[in-house]
C-alpha positions in Angstrom: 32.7 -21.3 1.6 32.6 -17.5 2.0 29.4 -17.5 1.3 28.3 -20.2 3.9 30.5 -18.1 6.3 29.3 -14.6 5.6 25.4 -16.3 5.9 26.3 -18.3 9.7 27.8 -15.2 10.7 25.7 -12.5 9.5 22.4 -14.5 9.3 22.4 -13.4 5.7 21.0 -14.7 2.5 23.9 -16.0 0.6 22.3 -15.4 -2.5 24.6 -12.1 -2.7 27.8 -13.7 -2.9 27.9 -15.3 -6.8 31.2 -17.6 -7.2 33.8 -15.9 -9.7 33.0 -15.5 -13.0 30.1 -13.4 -12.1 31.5 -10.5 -13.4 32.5 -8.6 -10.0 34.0 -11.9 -8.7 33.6 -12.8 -5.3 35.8 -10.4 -3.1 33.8 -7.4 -4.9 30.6 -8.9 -3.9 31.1 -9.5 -0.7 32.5 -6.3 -0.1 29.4 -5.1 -1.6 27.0 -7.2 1.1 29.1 -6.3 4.3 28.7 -3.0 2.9 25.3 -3.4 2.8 25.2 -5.5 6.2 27.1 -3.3 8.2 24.9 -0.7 7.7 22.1 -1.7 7.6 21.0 -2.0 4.7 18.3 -4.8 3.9 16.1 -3.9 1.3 12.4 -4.8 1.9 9.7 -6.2 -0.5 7.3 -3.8 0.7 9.3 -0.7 0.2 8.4 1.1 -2.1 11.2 1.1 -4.9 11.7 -2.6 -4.4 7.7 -3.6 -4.3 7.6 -1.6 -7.8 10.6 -3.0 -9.1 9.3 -6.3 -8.5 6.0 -6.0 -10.0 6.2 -3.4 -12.0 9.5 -3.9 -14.5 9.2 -4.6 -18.2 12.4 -7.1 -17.6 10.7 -9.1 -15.0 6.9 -9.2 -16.7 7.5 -13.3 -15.5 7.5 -12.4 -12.1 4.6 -9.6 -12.5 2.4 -12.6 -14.5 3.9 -15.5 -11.5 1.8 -13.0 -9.4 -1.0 -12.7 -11.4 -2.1 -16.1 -11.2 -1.1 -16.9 -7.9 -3.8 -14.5 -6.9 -6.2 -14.1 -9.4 -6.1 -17.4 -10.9 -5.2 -16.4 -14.5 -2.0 -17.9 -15.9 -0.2 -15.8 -19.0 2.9 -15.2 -20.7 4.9 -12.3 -20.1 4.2 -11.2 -23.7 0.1 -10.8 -22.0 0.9 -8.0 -20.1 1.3 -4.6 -20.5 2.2 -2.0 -17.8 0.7 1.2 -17.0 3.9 2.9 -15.7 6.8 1.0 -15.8 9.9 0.9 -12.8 12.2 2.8 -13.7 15.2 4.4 -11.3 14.9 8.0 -14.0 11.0 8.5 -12.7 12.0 7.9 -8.9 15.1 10.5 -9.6 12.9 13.3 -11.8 10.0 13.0 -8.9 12.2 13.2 -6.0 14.1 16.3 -7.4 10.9 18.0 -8.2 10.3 21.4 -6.4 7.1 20.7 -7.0 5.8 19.8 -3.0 2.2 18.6 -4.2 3.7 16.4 -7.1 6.0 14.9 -4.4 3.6 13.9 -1.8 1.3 12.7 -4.8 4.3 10.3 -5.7 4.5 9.2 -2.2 1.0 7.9 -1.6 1.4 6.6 -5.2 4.5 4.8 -5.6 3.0 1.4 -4.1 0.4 1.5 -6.5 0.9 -1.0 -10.0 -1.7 -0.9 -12.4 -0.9 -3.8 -15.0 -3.2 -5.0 -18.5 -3.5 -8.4 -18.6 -4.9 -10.0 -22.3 -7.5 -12.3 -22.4 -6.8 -15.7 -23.0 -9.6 -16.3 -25.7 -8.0 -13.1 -27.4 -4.8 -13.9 -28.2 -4.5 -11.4 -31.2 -5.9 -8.2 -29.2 -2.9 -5.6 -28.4 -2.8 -5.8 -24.7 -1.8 -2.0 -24.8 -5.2 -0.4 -26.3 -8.4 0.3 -23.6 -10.7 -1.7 -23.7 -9.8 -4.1 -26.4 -9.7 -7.9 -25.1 -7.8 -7.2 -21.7 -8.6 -7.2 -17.8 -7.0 -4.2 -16.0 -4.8 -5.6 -12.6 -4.5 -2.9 -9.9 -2.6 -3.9 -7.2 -2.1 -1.5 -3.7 0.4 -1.6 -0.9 -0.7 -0.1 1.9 1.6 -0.7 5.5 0.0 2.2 7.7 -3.6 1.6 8.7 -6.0 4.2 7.4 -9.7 5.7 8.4 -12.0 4.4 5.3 -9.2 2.7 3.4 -11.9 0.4 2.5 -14.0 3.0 1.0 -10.6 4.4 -0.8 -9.0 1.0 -2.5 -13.2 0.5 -3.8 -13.2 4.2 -5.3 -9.6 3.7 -7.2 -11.0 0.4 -8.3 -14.3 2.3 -9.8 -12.8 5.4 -11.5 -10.1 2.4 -13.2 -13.2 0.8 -14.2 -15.2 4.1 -15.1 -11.5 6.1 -16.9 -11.8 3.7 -19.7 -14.9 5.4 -20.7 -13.7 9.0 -20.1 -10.8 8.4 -22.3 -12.8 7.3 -25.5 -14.3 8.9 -28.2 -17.7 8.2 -30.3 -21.0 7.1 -29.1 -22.4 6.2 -25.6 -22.7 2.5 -26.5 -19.3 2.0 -28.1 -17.7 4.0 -24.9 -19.3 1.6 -23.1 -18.1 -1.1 -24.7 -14.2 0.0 -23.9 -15.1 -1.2 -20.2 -13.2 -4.0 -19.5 -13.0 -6.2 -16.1 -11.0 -4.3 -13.6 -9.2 -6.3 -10.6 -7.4 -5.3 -7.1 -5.7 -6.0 -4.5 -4.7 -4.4 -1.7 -2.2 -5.5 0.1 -1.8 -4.7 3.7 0.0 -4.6 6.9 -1.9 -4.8 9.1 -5.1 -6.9 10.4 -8.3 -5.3 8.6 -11.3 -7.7 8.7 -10.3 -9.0 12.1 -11.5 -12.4 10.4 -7.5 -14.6 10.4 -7.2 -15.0 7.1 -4.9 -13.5 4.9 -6.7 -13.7 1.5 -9.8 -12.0 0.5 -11.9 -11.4 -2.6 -15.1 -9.6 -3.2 -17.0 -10.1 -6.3 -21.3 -9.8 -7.2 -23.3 -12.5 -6.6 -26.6 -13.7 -6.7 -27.9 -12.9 -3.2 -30.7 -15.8 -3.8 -28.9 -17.8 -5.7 -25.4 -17.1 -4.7 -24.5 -17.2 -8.6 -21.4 -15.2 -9.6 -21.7 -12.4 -12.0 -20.4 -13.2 -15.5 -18.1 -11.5 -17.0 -16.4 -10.5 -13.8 -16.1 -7.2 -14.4 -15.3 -6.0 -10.7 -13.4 -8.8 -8.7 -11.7 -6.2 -5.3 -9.4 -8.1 -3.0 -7.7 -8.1 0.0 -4.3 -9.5 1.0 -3.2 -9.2 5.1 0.1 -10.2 5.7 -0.4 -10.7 9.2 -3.3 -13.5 8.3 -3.5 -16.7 8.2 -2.8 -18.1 4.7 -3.4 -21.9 3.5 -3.1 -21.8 -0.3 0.6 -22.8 -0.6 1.3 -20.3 -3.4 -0.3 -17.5 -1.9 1.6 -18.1 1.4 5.1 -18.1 -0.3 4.2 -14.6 -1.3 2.8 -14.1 1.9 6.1 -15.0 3.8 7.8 -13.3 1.3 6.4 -9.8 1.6 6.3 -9.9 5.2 9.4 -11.1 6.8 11.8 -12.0 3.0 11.8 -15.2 3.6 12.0 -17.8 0.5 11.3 -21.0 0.5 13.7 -24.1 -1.3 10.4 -25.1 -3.3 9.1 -21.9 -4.1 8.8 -20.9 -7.7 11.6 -20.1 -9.7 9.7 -16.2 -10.5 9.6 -15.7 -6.6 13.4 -16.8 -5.9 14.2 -14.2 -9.1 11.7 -11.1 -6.9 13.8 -11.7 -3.8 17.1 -12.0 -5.8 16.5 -8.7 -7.8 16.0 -6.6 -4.3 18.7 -8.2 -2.6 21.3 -5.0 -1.9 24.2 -6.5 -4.3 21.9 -6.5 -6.9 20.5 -3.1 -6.5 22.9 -0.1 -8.8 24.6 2.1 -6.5 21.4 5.0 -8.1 18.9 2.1 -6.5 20.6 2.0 -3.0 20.8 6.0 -2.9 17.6 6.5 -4.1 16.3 3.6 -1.7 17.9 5.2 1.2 16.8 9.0 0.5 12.8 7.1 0.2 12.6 5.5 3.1 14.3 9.3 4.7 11.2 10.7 2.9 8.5 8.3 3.6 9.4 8.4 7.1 9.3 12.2 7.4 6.2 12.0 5.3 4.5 9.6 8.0 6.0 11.2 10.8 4.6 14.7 9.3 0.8 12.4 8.9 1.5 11.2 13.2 2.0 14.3 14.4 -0.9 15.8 12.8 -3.5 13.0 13.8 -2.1 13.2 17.3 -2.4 17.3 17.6 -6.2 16.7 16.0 -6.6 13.9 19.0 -5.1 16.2 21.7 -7.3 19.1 20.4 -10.0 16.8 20.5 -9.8 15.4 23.8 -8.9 19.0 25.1 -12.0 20.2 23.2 -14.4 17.3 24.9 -13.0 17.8 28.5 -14.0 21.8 27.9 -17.5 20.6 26.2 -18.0 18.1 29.6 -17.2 21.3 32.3 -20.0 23.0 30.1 -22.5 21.2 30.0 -21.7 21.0 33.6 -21.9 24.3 34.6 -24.8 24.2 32.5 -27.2 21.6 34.6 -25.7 23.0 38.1 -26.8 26.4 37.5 -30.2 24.6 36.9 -30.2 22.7 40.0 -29.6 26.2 42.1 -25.6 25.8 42.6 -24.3 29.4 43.4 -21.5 30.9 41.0 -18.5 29.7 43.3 -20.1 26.2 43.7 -19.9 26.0 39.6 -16.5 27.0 39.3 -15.6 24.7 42.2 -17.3 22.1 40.4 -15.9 22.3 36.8 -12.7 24.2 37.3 -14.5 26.9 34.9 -12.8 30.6 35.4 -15.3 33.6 37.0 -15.6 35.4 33.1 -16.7 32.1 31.3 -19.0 30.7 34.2 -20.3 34.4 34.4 -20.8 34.0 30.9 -22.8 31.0 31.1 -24.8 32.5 33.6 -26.1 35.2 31.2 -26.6 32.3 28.7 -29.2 31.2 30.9 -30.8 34.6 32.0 -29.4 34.0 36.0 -27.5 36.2 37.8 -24.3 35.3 38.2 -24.2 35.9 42.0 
């Protein structure tokens, strides 16, 4: 009943307040989520501690493979995947505290990123863990700012993926080459990028004259907009999901468990500090990114207007105008319109 209350009032999930015998029994969970209410707490999907601890945890590999085939339509066990560099609340903690500036900002325009191995399902035997040997490699990007080129970025990371498998081995040319396993990714966005209304994309090579797909798929590079239009049911669950937390009573049992897991109750009181201190870093980080795109704009446009009276002053002294006339004209002070003047071989009179 304090649950149904707590959800009317606060507009809430209620999935915070377990009935006793939960271990904290109900009056310390709730304290817990008014705690978290009151100020203001709500953990998003796409943040980045939560989007990594949902897809990125060696305790929740059912959620990362629920994922996996929703989007890429390849359906394995938890035991078929192996990831890159696990979530864990230690690396957020050592990376944060480093005094190390560059190693900081690199973890900030990293720690969306998930690289996952996936084995082969005709390869049951292979270990998931080696390069190379019977595995796709799943890369999967959040990106919630809009970028110049991002395009051109999420297609590079994709390539070196592809290309690091053969930088990493030893031997022969041809057995490097054979180390280079199908790389997949998706970049997930927040904001409109093709303009086209649909949420879901994915690029692979065809057959320009016969539009055949390119077997083994060894480069499939995707696109997920959260602000599209999505009408694949499961993709749209994750869709609503990531976007505005929203679950739906039929959705799979892996999805309920990603929203449950974020939920601020759930979260170790080392989670919600370190949560709190990212978001205090990312937004100084992309407040740092603003300020310097809108001092390179102003510059710019200052730059062009003073470019403009140039050129200006430029075509009048051709057509005859007298050296008051031009700085009339473009607002130009005497030493630079004088200046000009000499530029051209006139007297500035």
């Amino acid at each position: 009943m304090l649950s149904q209350f707590v959800d009317n009032f606060f507009g809430y999930p209620q999935v915070l307040l377990p009935g006793c015998g939960c271990g904290r029994g109900w009056l310390g969970w709730g304290l817990v989520y008014l705690e978290g209410r009151l100020m203001g707490d709500v953990v998003r999907p796409t943040w980045d501690l939560a989007f990594r601890k949902i897809l990125a945890s060696e305790e929740y590999k059912d959620i990362t493979a629920g994922f996996i085939g929703d989007f890429f339509g390849l359906r394995v066990g938890a035991e078929d995947i192996y990831i890159a560099e696990p979530y864990s609340i230690k690396t957020y903690q050592n990376q944060m505290g480093s005094p190390d500036l560059g190693a900081r900002q690199w973890f900030y325009e990293t720690s969306r990123d998930v690289t996952v191995a996936v084995r082969r399902p005709e390869l049951k035997h292979a270990d998931v863990a080696d390069v190379g040997v019977g595995r796709t490699d799943v890369t999967v990007e959040l990106q919630i700012s809009r970028e110049t080129y991002f395009a051109q970025r999420a297609f590079y990371y994709l390539a070196d993926l592809y290309a690091s498998h053969y930088r990493e081995q030893s031997g022969s040319a041809s057995q490097r080459y054979g180390t280079l396993g199908p790389v997949w990714s998706l970049n997930i966005v927040d904001f409109p990028l093709f303009g086209w209304g649909d949420a879901f994309h994915m690029f692979v090579f065809r057959d320009e004259v016969t539009g055949e797909v390119l077997r083994p798929q060894l480069v499939r590079f995707g696109f997920f907009e959260l602000s599209g239009k999505e009408s694949v049911k499961d993709r749209e669950q994750w869709r609503r999901f990531l976007a505005d937390r929203v679950v739906a009573d039929d959705a799979p049992s892996y999805l309920k468990k990603a929203a449950r897991i974020i939920e601020y109750a759930n979260l170790s009181p080392e989670e919600r500090e370190m949560d709190k201190l990212l978001q205090k870093g990312r937004e100084m980080h992309d407040g740092q990114i603003d300020y310097a795109m809108n001092q390179g704009r102003e510059q710019g446009i200052a730059q062009g207007v003073r470019d403009t009276r140039l050129a200006a002053a430029r075509a009048a002294f051709r057509w005859g105008v007298p050296r008051e006339g031009v700085m009339a004209i473009t607002g130009l002070d005497a030493v630079v319109v004088d200046g000009l003047a000499r530029e051209l071989g006139l007297s500035a009179s």
